[in-house]
N, C-alpha and C positions, 0 to 999 in steps of 0.2 A: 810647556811640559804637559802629559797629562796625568790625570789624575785618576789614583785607583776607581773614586767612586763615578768617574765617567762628567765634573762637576766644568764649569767653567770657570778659569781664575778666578773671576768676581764674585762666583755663586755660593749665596746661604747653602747648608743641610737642610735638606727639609725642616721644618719648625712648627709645632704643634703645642699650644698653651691649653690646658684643660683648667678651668674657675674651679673653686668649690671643691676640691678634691677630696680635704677630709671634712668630718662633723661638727669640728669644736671649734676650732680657730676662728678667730676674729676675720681671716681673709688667708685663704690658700689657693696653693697651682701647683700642676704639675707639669713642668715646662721640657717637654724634649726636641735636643738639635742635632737631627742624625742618630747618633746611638748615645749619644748622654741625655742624662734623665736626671733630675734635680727636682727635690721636691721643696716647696717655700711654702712657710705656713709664717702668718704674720700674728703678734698677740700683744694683747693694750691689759697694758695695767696702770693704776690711778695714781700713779706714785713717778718720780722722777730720778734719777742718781742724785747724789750732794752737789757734787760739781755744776749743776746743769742750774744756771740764771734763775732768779724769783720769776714764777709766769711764763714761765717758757717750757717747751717737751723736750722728748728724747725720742732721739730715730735710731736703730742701732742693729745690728747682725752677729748670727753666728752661722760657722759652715763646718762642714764635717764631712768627710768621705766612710761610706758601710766599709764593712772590713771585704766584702766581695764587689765594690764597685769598681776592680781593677781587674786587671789579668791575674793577679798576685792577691792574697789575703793581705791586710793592712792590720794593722793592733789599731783598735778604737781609742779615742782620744782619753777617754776615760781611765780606758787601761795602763796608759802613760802617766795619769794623774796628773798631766796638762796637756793642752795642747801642742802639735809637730809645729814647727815652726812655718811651714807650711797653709797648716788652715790659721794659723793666727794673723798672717801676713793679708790672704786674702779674707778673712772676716771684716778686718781694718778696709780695706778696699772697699767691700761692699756695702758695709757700715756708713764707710762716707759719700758713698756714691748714692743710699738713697737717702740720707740726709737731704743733701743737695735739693731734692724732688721736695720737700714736704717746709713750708713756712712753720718753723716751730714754736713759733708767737700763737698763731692762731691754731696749732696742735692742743695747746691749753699744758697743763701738769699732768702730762701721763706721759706712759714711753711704749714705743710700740717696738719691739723685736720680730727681728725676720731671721727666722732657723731656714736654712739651707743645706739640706742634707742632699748629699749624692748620692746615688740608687744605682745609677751606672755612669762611670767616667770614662769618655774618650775624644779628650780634648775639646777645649773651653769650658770648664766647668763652671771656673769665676765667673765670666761676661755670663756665661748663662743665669747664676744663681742673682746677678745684679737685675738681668731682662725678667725672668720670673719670683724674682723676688720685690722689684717695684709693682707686679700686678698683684702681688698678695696683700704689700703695703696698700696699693688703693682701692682694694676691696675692704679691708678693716678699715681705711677712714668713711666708708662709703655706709659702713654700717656705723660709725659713729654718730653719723650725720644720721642715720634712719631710726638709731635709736634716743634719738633729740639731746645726744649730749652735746652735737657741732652746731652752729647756724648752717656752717657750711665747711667743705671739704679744705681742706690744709694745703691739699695736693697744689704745688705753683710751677711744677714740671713734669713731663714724664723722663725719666731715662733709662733707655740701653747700653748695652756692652754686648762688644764683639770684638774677636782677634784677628788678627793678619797676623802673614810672616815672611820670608825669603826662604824657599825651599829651592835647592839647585838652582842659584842664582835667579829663581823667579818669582816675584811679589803675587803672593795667595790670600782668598779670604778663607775666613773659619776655616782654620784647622785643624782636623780630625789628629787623632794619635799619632796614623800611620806618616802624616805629614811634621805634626808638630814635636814628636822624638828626635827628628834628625833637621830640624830648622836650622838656618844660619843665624837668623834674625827674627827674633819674637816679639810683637808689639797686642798690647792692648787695649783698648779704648771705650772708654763710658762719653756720650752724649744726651745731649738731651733735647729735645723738638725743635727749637731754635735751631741745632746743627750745632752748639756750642760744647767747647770740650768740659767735660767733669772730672775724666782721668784719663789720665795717660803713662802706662807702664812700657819702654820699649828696652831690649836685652841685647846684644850683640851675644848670641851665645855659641857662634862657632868662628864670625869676623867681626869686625868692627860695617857700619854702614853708615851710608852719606846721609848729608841732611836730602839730597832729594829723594832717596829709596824711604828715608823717613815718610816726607810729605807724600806719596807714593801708597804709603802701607795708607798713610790716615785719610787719602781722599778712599781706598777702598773699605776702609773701616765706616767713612760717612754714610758711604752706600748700604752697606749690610744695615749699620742703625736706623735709619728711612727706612727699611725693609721692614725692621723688628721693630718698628714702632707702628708701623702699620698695624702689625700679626699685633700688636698690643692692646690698641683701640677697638680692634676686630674681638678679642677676650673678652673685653671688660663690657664691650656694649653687649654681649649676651645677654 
């Protein structure tokens, strides 16, 4: 089939990571893929939740969509006085997906949050806020380490996330709104440098699908990840 934006099944959005983006954060970006724009600011505080083991840290996420990051205005999460079930589902996702990246023995007793705010969504905005929002995380262990509270960096992976799907019976990577609204089949995927899966979200959301349209979607998800891990080390070494 083709594709409105002229893409090849296999092919990223263009992908563009900017460091640094605000003033205060311990580590931020601003990561756009195609026309979603996600903003990750990473932030260490000295303290840990209850739950979380003698000596050990905390890695953790929140995400949010602006009330115009859609075609439609959205009520702010705030305004709900909780969060849509929605961002709490993918917080949780992202949350444990950059876990996964960070040894949190050698994090020490702090906890670093990674906010994920969407600026503009049209589709992927999770896998996006997990790719830009691990380069915020290892920007703030990067200054932990610079401001002599680490020996050394925590970091013991990097991970991406990217989506596939089955659009008109055909297996696509990243997809855009105009693709990912009318999917058959919706899958997501976090890896990490190894190639190794972190997460895996997959939906039959208009058929059911095989295990090989499965295997199918995730070898094209492996590919887009190799890609975004590139564009990652490409950021962070600025």
């Amino acid at each position: 089939m083709t594709r409105t934006d002229g893409r090849a099944y296999d092919e990223l959005r263009p992908v563009k990571i900017s460091t640094d983006f605000v003033k205060f954060a311990e580590g931020s970006c601003l990561i756009e893929c195609g026309d979603t724009k996600v903003l990750c600011c990473a932030s260490v505080e000295e303290r840990v939740p209850p739950h979380v083991p003698f000596g050990t840290g905390w890695v953790t996420a929140e995400y949010s969509m602006l009330p115009r990051a859609n075609r439609e205005r959205s009520k702010r999460d705030v305004a709900k006085l909780k969060l849509s079930p929605r961002s709490a589902e993918i917080q949780r996702l992202v949350g444990r997906s950059l876990r996964a990246a960070v040894d949190l023995e050698k994090l020490g007793e702090r906890t670093i949050t990674v906010d994920c705010d969407v600026l503009q969504g049209d589709g992927g905005t999770r896998t996006a806020s997990v790719t830009g929002g691990f380069v915020a995380l290892a920007l703030a262990c990067r200054k932990l380490v610079a401001d002599g509270l680490l020996g050394a960096s925590p970091i013991r992976h990097f991970v991406t996330g990217v989506s596939a799907g089955i659009v008109d019976d055909t297996a696509l990577l990243d997809l855009q709104y105009s693709e990912d609204s009318r999917a058959q089949v919706d899958l997501n995927c976090v890896m990490n440098e190894l190639g190794e899966i972190v997460e895996l979200q997959g939906t039959g959301e208009g058929r059911a699908f095989t295990l090989a349209e499965q295997q199918e979607l995730v070898r094209l998800c492996a590919k887009g990840d190799r890609e975004l891990l590139a564009i990652q080390r490409a950021a962070l070494a600025k």
